[in-house]
C-alpha positions in Angstrom: 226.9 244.7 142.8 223.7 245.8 144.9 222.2 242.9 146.6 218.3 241.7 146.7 217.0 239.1 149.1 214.6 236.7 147.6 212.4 234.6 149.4 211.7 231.5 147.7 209.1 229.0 149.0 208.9 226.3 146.1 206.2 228.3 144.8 206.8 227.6 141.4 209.4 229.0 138.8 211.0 232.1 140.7 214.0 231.2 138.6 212.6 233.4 135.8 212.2 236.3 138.6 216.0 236.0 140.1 217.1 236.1 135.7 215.3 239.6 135.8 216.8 240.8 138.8 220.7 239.7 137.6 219.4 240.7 133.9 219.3 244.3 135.5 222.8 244.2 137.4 221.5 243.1 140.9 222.9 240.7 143.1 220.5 237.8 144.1 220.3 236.0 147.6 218.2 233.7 148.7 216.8 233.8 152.0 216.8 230.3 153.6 215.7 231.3 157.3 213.8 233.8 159.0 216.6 235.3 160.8 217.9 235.9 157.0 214.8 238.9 156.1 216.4 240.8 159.5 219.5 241.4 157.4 217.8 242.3 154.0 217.6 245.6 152.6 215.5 245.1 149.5 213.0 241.6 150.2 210.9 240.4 147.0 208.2 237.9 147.9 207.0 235.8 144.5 204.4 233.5 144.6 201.9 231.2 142.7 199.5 228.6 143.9 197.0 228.4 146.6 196.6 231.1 149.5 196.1 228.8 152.1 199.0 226.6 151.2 201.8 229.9 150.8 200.0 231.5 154.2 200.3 228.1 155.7 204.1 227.9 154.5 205.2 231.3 155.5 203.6 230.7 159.2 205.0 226.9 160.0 208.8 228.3 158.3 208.3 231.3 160.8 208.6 233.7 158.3 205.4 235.8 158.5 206.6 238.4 161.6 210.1 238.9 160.1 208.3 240.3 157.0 205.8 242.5 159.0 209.1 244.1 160.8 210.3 244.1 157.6 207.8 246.4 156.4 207.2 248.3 159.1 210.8 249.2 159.3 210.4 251.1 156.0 212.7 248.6 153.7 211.8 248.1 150.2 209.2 245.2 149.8 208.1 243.5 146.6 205.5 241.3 146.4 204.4 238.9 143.2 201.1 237.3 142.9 200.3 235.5 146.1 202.7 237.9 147.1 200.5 240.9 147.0 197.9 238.8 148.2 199.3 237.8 151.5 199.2 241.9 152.4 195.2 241.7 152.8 193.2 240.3 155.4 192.6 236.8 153.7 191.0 235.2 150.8 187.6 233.1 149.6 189.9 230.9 148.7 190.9 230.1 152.1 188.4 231.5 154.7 190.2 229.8 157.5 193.9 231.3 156.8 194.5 235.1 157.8 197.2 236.9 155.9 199.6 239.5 157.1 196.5 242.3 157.3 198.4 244.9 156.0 195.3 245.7 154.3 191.9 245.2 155.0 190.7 244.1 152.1 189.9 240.0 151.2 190.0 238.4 147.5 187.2 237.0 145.9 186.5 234.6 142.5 186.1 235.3 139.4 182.8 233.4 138.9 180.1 235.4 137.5 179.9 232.7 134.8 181.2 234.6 131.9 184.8 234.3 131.8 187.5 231.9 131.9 189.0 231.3 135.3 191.9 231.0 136.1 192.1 234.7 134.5 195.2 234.1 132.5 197.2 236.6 130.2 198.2 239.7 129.5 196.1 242.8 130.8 196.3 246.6 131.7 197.7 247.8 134.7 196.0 251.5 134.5 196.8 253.8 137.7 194.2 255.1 139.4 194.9 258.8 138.9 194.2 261.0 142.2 195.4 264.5 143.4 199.1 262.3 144.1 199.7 260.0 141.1 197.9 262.8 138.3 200.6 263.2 135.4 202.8 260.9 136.8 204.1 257.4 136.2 203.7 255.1 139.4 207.0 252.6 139.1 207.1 253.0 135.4 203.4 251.6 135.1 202.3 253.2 131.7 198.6 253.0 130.5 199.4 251.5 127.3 201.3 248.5 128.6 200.0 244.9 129.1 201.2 242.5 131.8 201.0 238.9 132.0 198.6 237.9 135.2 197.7 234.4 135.9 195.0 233.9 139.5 191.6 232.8 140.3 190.9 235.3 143.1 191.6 239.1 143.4 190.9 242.0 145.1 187.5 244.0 144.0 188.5 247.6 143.2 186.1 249.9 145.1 186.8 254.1 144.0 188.6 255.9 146.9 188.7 253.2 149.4 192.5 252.2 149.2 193.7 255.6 148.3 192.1 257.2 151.7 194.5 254.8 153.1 197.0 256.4 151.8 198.0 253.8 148.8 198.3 254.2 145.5 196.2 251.5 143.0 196.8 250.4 139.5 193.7 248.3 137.9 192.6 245.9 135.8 189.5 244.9 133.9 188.1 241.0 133.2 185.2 241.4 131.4 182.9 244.4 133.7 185.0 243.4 136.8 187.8 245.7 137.9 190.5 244.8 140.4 193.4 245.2 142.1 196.2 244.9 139.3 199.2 246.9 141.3 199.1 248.7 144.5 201.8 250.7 146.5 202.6 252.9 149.1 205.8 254.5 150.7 208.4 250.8 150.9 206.0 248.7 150.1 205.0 247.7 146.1 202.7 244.7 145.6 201.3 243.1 141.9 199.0 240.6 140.9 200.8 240.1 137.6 204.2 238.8 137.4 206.7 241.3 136.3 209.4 239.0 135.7 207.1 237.5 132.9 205.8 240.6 131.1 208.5 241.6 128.6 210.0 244.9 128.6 207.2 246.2 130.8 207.7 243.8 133.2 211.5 245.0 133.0 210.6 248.4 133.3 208.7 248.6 136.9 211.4 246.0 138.4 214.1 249.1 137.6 212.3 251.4 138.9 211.4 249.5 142.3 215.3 248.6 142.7 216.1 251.5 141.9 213.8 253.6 144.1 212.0 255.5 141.7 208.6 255.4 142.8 207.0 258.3 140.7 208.5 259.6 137.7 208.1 261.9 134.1 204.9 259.9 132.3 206.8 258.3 129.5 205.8 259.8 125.9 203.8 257.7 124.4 201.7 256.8 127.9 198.1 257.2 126.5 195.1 258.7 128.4 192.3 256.5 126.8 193.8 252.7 127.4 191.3 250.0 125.6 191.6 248.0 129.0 190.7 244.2 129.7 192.5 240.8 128.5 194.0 240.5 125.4 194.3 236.9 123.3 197.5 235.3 123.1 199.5 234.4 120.7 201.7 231.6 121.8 204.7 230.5 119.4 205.3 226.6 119.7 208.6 225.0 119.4 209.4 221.2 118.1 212.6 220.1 120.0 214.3 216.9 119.3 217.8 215.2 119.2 219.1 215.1 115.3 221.4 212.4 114.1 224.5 214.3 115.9 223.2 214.0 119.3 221.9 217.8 119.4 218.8 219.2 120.3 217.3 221.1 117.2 213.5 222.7 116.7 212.1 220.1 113.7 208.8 219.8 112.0 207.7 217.1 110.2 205.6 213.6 109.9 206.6 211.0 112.7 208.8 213.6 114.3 211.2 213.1 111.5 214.4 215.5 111.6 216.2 214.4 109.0 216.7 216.0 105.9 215.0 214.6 102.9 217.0 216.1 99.9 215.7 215.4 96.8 211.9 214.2 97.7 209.0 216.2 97.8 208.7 216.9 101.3 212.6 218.5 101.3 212.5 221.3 102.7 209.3 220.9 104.5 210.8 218.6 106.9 214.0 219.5 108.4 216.0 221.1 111.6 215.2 224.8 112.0 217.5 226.1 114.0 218.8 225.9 117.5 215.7 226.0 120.3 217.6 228.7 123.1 217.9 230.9 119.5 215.0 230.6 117.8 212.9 230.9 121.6 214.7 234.6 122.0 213.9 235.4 118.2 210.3 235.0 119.0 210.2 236.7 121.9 211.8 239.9 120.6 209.2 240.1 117.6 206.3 240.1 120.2 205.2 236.4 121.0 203.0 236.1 123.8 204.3 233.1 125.5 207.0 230.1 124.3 205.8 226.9 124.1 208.7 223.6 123.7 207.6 220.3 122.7 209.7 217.5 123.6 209.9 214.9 121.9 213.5 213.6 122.0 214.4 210.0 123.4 215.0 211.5 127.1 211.2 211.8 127.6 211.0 208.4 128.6 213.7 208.7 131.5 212.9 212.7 132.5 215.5 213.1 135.2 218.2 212.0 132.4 217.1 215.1 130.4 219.9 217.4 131.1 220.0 219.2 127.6 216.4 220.3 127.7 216.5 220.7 131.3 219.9 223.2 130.5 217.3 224.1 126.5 215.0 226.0 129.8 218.1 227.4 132.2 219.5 228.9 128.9 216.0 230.8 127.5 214.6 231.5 130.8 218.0 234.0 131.3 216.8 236.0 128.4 213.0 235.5 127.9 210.8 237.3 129.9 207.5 235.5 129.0 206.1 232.2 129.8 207.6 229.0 128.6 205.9 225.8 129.0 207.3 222.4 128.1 205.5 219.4 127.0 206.4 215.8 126.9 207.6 212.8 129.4 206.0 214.8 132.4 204.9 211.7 134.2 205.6 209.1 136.5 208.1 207.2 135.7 211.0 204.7 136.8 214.6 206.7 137.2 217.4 204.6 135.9 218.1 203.1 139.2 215.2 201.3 139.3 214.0 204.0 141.6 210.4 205.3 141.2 209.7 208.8 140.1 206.5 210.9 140.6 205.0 213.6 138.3 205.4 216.1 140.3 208.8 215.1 141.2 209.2 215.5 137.0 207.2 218.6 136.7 209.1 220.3 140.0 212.4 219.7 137.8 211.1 221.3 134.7 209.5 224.2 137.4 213.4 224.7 138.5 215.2 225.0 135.2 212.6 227.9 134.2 209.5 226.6 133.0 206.1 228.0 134.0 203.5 225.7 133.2 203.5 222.0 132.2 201.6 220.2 129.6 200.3 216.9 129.8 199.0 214.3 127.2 198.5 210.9 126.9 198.1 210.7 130.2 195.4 212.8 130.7 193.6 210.5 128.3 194.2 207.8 131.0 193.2 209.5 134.1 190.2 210.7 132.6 189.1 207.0 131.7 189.7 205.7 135.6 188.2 209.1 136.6 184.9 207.7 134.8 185.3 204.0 135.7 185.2 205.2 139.1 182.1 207.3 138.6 183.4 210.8 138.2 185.7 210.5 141.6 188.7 211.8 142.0 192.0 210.0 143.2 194.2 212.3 144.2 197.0 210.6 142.8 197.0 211.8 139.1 199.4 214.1 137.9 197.5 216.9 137.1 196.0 216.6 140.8 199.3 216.4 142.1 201.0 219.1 140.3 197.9 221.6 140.7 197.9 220.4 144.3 201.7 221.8 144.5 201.7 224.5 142.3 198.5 225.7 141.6 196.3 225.2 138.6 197.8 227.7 136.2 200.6 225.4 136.1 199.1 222.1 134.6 198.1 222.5 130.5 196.6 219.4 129.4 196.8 218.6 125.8 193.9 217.1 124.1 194.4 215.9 120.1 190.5 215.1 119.0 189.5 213.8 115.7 186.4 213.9 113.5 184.4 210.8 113.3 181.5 211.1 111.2 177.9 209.9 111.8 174.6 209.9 110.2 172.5 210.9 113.3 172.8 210.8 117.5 171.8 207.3 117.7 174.5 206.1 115.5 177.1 206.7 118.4 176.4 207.0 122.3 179.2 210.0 121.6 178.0 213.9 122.1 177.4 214.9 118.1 177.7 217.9 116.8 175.9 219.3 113.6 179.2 220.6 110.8 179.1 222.6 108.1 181.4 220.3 106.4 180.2 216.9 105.4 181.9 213.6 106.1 183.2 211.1 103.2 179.6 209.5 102.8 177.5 212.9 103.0 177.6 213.1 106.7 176.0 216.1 108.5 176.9 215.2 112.2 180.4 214.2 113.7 181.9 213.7 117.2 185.2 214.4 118.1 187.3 211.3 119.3 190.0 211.5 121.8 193.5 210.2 120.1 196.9 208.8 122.5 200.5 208.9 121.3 200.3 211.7 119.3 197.1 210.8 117.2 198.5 207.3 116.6 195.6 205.3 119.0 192.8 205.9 119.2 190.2 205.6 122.6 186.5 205.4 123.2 186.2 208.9 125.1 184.7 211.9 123.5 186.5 215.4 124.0 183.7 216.9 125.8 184.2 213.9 128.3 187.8 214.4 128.6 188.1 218.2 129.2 185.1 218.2 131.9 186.9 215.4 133.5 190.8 217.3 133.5 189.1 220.5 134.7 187.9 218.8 137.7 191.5 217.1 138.7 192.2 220.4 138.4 193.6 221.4 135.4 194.3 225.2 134.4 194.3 225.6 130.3 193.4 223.1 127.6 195.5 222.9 124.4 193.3 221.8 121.8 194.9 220.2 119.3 192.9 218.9 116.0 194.1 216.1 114.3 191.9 216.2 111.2 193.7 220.4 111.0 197.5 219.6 112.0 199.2 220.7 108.9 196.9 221.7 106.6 197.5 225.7 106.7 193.8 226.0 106.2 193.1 227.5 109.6 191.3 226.2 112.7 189.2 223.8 113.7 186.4 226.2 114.8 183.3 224.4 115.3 185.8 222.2 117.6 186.8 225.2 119.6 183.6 226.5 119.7 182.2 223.1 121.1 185.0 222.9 123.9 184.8 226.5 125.3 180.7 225.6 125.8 181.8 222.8 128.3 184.3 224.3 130.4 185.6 227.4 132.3 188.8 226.9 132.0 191.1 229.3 129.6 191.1 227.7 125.9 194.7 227.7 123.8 193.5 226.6 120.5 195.6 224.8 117.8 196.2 223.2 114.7 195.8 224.3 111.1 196.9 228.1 111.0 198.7 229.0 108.2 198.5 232.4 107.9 197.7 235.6 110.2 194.0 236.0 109.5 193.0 232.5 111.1 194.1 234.0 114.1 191.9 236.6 113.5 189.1 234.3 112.5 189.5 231.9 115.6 189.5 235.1 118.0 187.0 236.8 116.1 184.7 233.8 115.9 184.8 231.3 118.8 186.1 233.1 122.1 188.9 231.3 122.4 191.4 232.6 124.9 194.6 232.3 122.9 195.8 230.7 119.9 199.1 228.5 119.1 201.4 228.6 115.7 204.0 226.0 115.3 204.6 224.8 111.6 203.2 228.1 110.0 205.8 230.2 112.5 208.8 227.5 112.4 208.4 226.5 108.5 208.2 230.0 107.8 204.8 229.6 105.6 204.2 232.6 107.4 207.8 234.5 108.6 207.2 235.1 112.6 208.5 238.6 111.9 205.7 239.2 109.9 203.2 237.4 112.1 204.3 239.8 115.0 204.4 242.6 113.0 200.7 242.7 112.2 199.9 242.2 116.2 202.4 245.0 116.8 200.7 247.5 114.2 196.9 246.3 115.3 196.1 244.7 112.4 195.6 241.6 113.8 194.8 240.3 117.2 195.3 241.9 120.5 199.0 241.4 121.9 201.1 242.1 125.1 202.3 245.2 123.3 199.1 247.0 122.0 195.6 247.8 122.9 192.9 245.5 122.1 191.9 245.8 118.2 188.5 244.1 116.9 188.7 241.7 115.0 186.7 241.4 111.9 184.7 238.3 111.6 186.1 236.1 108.2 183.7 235.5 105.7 185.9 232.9 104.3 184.7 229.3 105.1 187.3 227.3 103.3 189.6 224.3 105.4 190.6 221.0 105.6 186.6 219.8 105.5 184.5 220.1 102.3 182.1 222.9 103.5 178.3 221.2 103.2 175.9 222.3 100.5 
């Protein structure tokens, strides 16, 4: 089999990328010294994180010059993410730290204060068509594909600049900015987005650049008018326990309850679903956006025993070429030795097995109390620093599950209020939403406005906003609670809790901004069948989706939930 070198500086989970490579009959080796790129033919530089810190690594490892020749010799070179980025001059986000200057060219922020940064999810990838790339497809790029991207900083796209140079640019649009989504010239192919996480599409370019096929016959259904820019995501969540037989089984139900309940009300309602690896792959093929597991079997509490879930990751990251994140125990902790254990020694084994992000809970709750106590300072030892530190921000999710508390006006609570459409038990016009540990089952005295400001500053990359008051009612989304958290941070928004069928996902896009929306019981329970979920993003007729244009939503006129809508 044909052999690609792969150059892996912890930089996150380049498992996923080494699946894709194998998936399409390639040989992977890994590249453990510099004297190793001299006898590589194809060379694939991934990355994630920080510039500084993947400039910094490739220069003290000596490997920066053996890619240059590399390059220069005329082999193939890939590269991912911070990948591309280390071919221009440098980056805002470290002035000090030169990159290989390939390019001159340096990254800036997204910060015009309109968007969501980190920029996270799938977008266009739309060649820049000149006199060269005019009717052709560039690496199997098609206009009417979505890839999954996830950075703070990128390159500006200026017309005609690059392309005097000789190199050929595919773009992208967040909100009116346009940037650098793809760019390639002769050996040398570079992308923001990650390939290895963008489906069939994703697939599709990788082929052609091991294969050699730089330009080829546009593809038949490329269109000439992309709608361009980020679409919302659609993220399929996934349950994962131990049943009464030792094996790990997607549930839903009250207290995490697997077992079957035959002959009560709630049989049928409460039960195992179905093997995770399985039921991860079905979801993927019907169009989900990214796969999220939930753990919540015994092993949380001693991570580094977690083999089966560690092997649940291995197993769907072979054949599931979107993001997975896993939830659950990642923390510090004692290993069974007696030997202590830090987060990011926890998250870093997740990070291996094929997991691209992490989610953190209760523990966020906790940080975010000594992160006040200490008037708004930062420690440096939490584990969303830690893991953001190591991997960048994109990786940390932290999960937040809020609950209404009712109040009869502002000086009732020294809480941030906000005025609801739906009253409390005693008439109540104003509510604030309280901050819940262990699953909802304690309760703290920290609002969620207080606890998301205070993650985003330890560097957190997405909140997943959970709503007790909404889990399980099938009445749709808390949206005066999303609405309230996207006003107080930048950071990307997954919202949660409550959907029952596909038009609250139209309603929660539609109406509060949020950057993507999660489905567990509706998808799992099959109150809604995932087919059919995925079918209506496929055909348009619901949200935007990795594998159509943007559709608009229209705005529900329905105000019915789990509240009793006010008077």
């Amino acid at each position: 089999m044909p052999v690609v070198h792969l150059l892996d500086y912890v930089a996150g989970n380049v498992r996923s990328l080494a699946n894709a490579v194998e998936k399409l009959g390639y040989t992977i080796e890994w590249i453990k010294t510099p004297a190793d790129i001299e006898q590589a033919q194809s060379l694939i530089l991934p990355g994630v994180g920080h510039f500084g810190h993947c400039l910094s690594q490739f220069t003290e490892g000596g490997y920066l010059e053996p890619i240059r020749k590399h390059i220069q010799a005329g082999k193939p070179f890939l590269g991912i993410c911070v990948g591309l980025q280390a071919l221009f001059e440098g980056s805002e986000e470290s002035p000090d730290v030169p990159g290989l200057s390939l390019i001159p060219e340096k990254l800036i922020r997204f910060d015009d204060g309109s968007k969501s940064v980190p920029h996270i999810g799938w977008n266009s990838a739309k060649v820049a068509r000149t006199e060269t790339a005019n009717d052709r497809s560039f690496y199997g790029l098609q206009d009417g594909s979505k890839y999954y991207y996830v950075h703070s900083y990128a390159v500006p796209y200026r017309v005609g600049i690059l392309e005097a140079a000789g190199w050929t640019v595919a773009t992208a649009k967040y909100g009116d900015e346009e940037f650098v989504g793809a760019i390639g010239r002769r050996n040398v192919l570079a992308t923001q987005f990650h390939p290895e996480k963008s489906g069939a599409a994703g697939l599709r370019l990788l082929k052609a650049f091991l294969e050699g096929h730089e330009w080829g016959s546009p593809s038949s259904n490329m269109q000439t008018e992309p709608d361009e820019g980020l679409t919302r995501r659609v993220i399929a969540c996934l349950d994962v326990r131990t049943n009464d037989h030792g094996d790990l089984v997607v549930t839903k139900g009250d207290q995490y309850d697997v077992r079957e309940k035959a002959g009560t009300a709630a049989a049928g309602l409460v039960r195992n679903l179905g093997k995770p690896v399985d039921m991860a792959r079905k979801y993927y093929d019907q169009g989900a956006d990214e796969i999220t597991f939930l753990n919540i079997t015994s092993f949380r509490n001693c991570p580094l025993a977690d083999l089966p879930m560690l092997e649940i990751l291995r197993r769907t990251a072979e054949s599931v070429f979107v993001p997975l994140t896993i939830g659950g125990g990642i923390r510090a902790t004692v290993d069974a030795d007696g030997s202590e254990v830090s987060a990011l020694e926890v998250a870093t084994l997740y990070f291996k097995s094929g997991a691209d992000k992490v989610s953190i809970g209760s523990d966020a709750v906790v940080a975010a109390i000594e992160y006040y106590e200490k008037g708004k300072r930062l420690s440096g030892r939490t584990a969303i620093e830690l893991i953001s530190a190591a991997y960048g921000k994109q990786a940390v999710v932290v999960s937040v599950d809020p609950k209404r508390v009712y109040v009869r006006s502002d000086s009732d609570t020294a809480h941030t209020t906000i005025q609801t459409l739906y009253r409390g038990p005693a008439g109540e016009d104003r509510c604030w939403y309280q901050c819940t540990v262990r699953g909802g089952r304690e309760s703290t005295d920290m609002d969620v406005q207080q606890l998301v400001q205070a993650v985003e500053a330890m560097g957190a990359g997405e909140i997943l906003l959970n709503c007790i008051d909404k889990d399980g009612s099938n009445t749709g989304f808390d949206l005066e609670l999303v609405r309230e958290v996207k006003r107080c941070i930048k950071i990307p928004v997954i919202a949660s809790s409550g959907a029952g069928s596909p038009a609250h996902f139209a309603e929660v896009f539609s109406t509060t901004g949020t950057d993507a929306a999660l489905g567990a019981g509706m998808v799992c329970v099959h109150l809604v069948a995932p087919d059919s979920l995925f079918r209506h993003i496929l055909m348009g007729n619901l949200v935007p989706s990795r594998r159509v244009y943007s559709q608009r939503c229209k705005r529900s006129s329905d105000g019915s939930g789990a509240f009793s809508k006010a008077s």
